[in-house]
N, C-alpha and C positions, 0 to 999 in steps of 0.2 A: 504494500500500500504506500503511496505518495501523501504525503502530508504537507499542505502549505501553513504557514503562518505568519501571519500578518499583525503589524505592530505600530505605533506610534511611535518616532522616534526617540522618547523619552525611557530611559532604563527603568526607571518606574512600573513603566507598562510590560515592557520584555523581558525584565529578570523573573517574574513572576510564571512566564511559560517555558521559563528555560528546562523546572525537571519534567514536564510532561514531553517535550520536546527529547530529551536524553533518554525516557522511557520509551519510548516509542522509537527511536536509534535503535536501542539495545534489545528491541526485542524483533529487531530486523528488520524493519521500518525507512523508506526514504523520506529526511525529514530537509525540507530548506525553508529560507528564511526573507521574505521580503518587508524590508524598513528603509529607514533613507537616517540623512546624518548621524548621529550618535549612535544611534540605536544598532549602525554596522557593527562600530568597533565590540558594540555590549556582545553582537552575536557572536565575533569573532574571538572575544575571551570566552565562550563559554562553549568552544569549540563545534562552532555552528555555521555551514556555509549559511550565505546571505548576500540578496542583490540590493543594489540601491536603486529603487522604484520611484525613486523622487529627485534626482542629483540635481542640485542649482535651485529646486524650489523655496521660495521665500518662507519658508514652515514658521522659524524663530519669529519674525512678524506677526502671526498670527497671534501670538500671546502678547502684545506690542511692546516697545519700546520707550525707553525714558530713561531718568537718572534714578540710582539705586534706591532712593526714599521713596522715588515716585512708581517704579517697580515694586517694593515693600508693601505701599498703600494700597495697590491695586489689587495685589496678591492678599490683603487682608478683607479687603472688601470682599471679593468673591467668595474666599474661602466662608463668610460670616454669609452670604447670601445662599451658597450651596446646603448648611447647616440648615437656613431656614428654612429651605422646601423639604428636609425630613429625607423619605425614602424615595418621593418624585425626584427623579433627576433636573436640574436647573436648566430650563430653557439657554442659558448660557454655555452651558455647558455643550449642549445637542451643538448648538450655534460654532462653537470654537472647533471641537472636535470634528464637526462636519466640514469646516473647511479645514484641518489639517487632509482627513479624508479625500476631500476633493481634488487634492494637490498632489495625492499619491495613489489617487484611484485609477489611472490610466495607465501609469505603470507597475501596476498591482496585476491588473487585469490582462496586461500585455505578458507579462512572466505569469502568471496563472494559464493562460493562451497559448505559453509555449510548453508549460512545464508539464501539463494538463494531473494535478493534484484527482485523488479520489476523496480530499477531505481539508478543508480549509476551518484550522482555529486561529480565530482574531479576538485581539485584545478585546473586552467590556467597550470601549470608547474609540472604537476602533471601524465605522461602518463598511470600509473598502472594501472589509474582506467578504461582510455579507453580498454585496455586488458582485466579486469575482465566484463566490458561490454559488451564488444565482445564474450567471454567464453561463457557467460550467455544467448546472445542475445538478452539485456535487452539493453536498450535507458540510453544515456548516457548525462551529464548537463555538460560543461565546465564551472566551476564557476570561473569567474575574481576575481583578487586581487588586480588590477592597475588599470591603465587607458589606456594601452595599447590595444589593437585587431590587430588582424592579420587572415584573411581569414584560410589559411594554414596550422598554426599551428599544430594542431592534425597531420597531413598528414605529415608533417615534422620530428617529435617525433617520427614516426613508425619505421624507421632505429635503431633508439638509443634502441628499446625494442625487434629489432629483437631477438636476444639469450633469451630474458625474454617470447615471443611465443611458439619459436621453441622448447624449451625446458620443456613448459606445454602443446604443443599440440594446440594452439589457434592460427589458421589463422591469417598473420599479416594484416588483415583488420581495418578499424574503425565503429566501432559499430554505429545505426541509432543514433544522436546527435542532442544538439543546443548548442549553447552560447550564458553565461550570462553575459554582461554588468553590472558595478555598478556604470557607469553616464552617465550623458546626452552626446549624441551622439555629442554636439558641443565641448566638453570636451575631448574627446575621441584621440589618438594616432592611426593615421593606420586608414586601409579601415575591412572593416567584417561585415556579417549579422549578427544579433542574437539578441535578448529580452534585455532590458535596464530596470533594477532594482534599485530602489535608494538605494543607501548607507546607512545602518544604523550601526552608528556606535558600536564597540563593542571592548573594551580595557580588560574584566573581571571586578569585581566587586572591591568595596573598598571603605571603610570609608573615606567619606569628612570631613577633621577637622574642625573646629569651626570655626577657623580665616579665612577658606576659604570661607565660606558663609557669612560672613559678608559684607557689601555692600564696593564696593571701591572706596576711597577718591582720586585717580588719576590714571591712564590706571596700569592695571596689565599682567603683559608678563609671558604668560608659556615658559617653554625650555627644551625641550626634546633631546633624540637621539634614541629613540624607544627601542627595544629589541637586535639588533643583535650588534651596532655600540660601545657601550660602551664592551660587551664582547671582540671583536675581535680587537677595534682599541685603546679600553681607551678611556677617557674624556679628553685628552688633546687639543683636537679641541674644546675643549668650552674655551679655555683661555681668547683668545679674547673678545670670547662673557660677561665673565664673568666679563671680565677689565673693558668693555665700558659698563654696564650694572652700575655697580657701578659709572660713570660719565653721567647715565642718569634720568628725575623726572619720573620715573617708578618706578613700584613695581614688581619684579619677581618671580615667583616660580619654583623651579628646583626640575622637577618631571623626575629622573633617576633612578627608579625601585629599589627593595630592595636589590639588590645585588653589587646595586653601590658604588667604596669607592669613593665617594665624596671628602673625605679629600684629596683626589691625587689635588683638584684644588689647594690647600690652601686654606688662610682664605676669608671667602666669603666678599661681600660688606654688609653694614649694608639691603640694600634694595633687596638682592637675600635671598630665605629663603628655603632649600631644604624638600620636601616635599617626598619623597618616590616614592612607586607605588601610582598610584590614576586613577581611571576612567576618560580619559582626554575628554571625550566628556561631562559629566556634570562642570569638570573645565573650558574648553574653553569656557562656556555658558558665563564662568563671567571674560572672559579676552578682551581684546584690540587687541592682538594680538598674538602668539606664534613664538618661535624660535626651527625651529625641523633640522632634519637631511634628509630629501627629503624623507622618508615610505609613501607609497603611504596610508597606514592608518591616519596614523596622516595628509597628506597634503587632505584626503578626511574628515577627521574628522570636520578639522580647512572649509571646504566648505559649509560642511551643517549647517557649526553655524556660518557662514559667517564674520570667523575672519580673518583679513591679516596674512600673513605669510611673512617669512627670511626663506630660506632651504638655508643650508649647507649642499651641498652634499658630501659624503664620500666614494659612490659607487653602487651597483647594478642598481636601475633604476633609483635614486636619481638624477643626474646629470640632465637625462629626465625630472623628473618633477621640477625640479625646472628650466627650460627653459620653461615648461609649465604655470609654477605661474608667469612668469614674459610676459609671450606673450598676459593670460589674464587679466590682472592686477590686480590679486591675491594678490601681494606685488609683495617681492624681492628675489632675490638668488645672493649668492656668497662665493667664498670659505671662511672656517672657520678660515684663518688667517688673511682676510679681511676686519671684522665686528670692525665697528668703533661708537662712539658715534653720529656721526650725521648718519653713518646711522640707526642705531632704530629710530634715531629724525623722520627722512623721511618716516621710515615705520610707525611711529604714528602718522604724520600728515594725517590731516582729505583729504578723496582726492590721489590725489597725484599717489603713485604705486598700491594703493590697490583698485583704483576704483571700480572694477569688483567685489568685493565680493560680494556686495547685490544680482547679478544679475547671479553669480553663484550656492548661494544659494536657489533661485526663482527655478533656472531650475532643481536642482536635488529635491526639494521638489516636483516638478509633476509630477515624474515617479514612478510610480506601486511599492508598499507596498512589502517586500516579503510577504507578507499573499496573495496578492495578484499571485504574483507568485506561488506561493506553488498551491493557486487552480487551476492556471490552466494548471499548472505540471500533477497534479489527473485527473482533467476532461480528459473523451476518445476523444473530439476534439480540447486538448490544445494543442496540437503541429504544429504549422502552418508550410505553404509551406516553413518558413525557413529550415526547417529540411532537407524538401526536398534537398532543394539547399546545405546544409551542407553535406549532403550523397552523392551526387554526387561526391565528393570526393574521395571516396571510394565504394565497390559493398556492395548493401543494404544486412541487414542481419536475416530482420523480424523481431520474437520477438513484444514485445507490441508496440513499434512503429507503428506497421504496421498497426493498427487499430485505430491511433490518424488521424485524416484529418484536414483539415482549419475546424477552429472555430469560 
């Protein structure tokens, strides 16, 4: 079986399909890759061919342009507006995403064209790929990135890619589908059918230094801001963290990727120690707890190794999840000019905000492996009557669908 998938350029959205993508390699599977900018290199460390279906397109544009506060600002607004519609997805959202889509949708469908996939999974926000699905008549995989679900979704997206149809010829339909969950359904944001796959995490690779594997003599706190948030807003939202961090008996590590100038904090506390990129799911193993910026990667990371969390959120779905970590008592949230010594104290006391970890971590360890997914993607009767009921959304369209039944 040929497997396409399709991504937004943001690692965000791609690292999250990376193990089903390596499930379905390993289980004999041709798997490629169409993204544009960043989203190459993400494929190509995670040892995934990948065409670039967009070279030269204005994409960065799309989320616009300005000077870093006024990037910051815009990025808070949103993320406060997405919170507000709950589990409906933000017409804003449809809107931005649908033109990153449009911009990659012709040469989505040009390498779907050539490549001719039996099976096209695309990102949650991601509609190109429903398009070249449809093209093709091939069954299509909504792969989540959050914790969000929404029934409608797809259906909703269809306006935004009208012109990206009309103008290859491809009925503005949705191709026979499912969606894919990456937690436990008590977890989850919103109402929607669709297969619940656990979360494995996946940050890209990277040498753990010495000093980090060595055992720790009192709680060690990671502190991140993932990938998007230090580009577009700066590290000044860690001040805080980083004042009260130096008046608490923690040990921290500030893992802010390699393109981070750090020095923008000033001088660090003797007990914050900046650490680079580094694979945050083998670091979390050996932390207490971490301070992120609400990525629904990093706040699914810190769940399957069942560490407490602090999100500061600064925008897209951030706002949401960290209303989420605080309803299960995951830890804590609040904004990044907030964050004070007693509160870390709170979030490292035993108990307390973070009760729920253990019991998070339980539930998403239960659900289905992607290895496990991946087979019964292949198998002719893996697609159960969800499908059905997803299709009815739109008029069914054949293709290998048509010959999956309940399993």
């Amino acid at each position: 079986m040929r497997v396409l998938f399709t991504s937004p350029p943001g690692v965000g959205h791609l690292f999250p399909t990376v193990p089903l993508a390596w499930a379905l390699r390993a289980a004999g599977h041709d798997v490629l890759v169409g993204t544009a900018a960043e989203g190459l290199a993400g494929a190509a460390r995670a040892g995934l061919p990948a065409v670039d279906v967009a070279p030269g397109a204005p994409i960065a544009a799309v989320f616009g342009t300005g000077t870093t506060a006024e990037l910051a600002a815009r990025m808070r607004e949103r993320g406060q507006r997405i919170a507000a519609a709950g589990s409906r997805t933000d017409p804003l959202l449809l809107e931005t995403f649908g033109r990153v889509s449009d911009l990659m949708a012709d040469g989505t469908l040009t390498l779907a064209r050539w490549w001719r996939p039996d099976l096209v999974v695309h990102s949650r926000l991601h509609p190109a790929g429903l398009m070249a699905a449809r093209a093709l008549r091939v069954p299509a995989v909504e792969h989540g990135f959050n914790l969000f679900r929404e029934e409608a979704l797809a259906a909703r997206f269809l306006p935004y890619l009208a012109a990206a149809h009309a103008r290859n010829g491809v009925p503005l339909e949705l191709p026979d589908r499912v969606v894919l969950h990456l937690a436990p359904p008590e977890l989850m944001i919103g109402d929607g059918d669709g297969w619940s796959m656990r979360y494995v995490p996946y940050n890209a690779g990277g040498a753990l230094p010495d000093w980090l594997r060595l055992p720790a003599t009192r709680p060690r706190v990671l502190i991140t801001l993932g990938t998007v948030v230090p580009a577009l807003a700066g590290l000044t939202g860690l001040r805080h963290t980083i004042d009260a961090a130096g008046q608490t008996a923690a040990d921290f590590v500030l893992a802010l990727g390699t393109d981070a100038d750090v020095t923008a904090l000033g001088p660090l506390p003797g007990n914050v120690r900046p650490a680079g990129w580094l694979p945050l799911h083998q670091v979390l193993a050996g932390c207490s707890a971490v301070v992120h910026h609400g990525g629904s990667g990093t706040m699914m990371g810190a769940i399957c190794s069942g560490v407490r969390q602090l999100v500061l959120p600064h925008g897209a779905d951030q706002f949401s999840n960290a209303d989420l970590v605080r309803r299960h008592r995951l830890g804590l949230g609040c904004a990044p000019e907030e964050v004070t010594p007693q509160l870390l104290a709170e979030l490292l006391a035993e108990g307390g905000p973070a009760s729920g970890v253990a019991d998070a971590a339980e539930l998403m360890s239960r659900l289905p492996a992607p290895a496990e997914i991946a087979t019964r993607l292949a198998h002719p009767g893996g697609i159960d009557r969800h499908a059905d009921q997803l299709s009815a959304l739109a008029p069914a369209t054949g293709g290998l669908a048509a010959h999956w039944t309940d399993g």
